[in-house]
N, C-alpha and C positions, 0 to 999 in steps of 0.2 A: 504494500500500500504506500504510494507517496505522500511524505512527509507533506502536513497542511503550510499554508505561509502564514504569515500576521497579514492582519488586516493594511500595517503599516509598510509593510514591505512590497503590496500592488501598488501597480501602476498608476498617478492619477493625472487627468486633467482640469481645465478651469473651462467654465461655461461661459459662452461669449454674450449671453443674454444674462442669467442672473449673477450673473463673476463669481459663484461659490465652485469649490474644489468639487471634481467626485471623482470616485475610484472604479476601479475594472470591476467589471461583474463577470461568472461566468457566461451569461447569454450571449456576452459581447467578445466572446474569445476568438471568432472567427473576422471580425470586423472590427477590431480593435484603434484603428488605424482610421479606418472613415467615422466613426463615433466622435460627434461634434457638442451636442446639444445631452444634459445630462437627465433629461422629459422631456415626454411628449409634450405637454406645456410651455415648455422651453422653447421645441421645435415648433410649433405652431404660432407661439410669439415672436419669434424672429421674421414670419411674414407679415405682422402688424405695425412692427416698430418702424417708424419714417426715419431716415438718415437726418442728420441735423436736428431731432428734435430733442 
């Protein structure tokens, strides 16, 4: 069985819409890489927000 990691030791990015941190999940281990938006919420807000406002 492989050893588990810490939660501290995944991967994380910043969300361009709410600027909060998240971390790798396993559903995202194939897509790791194009995973932009940390929600769905998230990603549907980023077609709301006007640039310069």
């Amino acid at each position: 069985m492989p050893k588990m990691k810490k939660k501290a030791d995944l991967p994380r990015k910043v969300c361009p819409v709410c600027g909060r941190p998240f971390v790798w999940r396993k559903s995202w281990a194939k897509v790791w890489d194009e995973v932009v938006y940390c929600s769905d919420r998230c990603r549907a807000e980023k077609s709301r927000r006007r640039p310069g406002a």
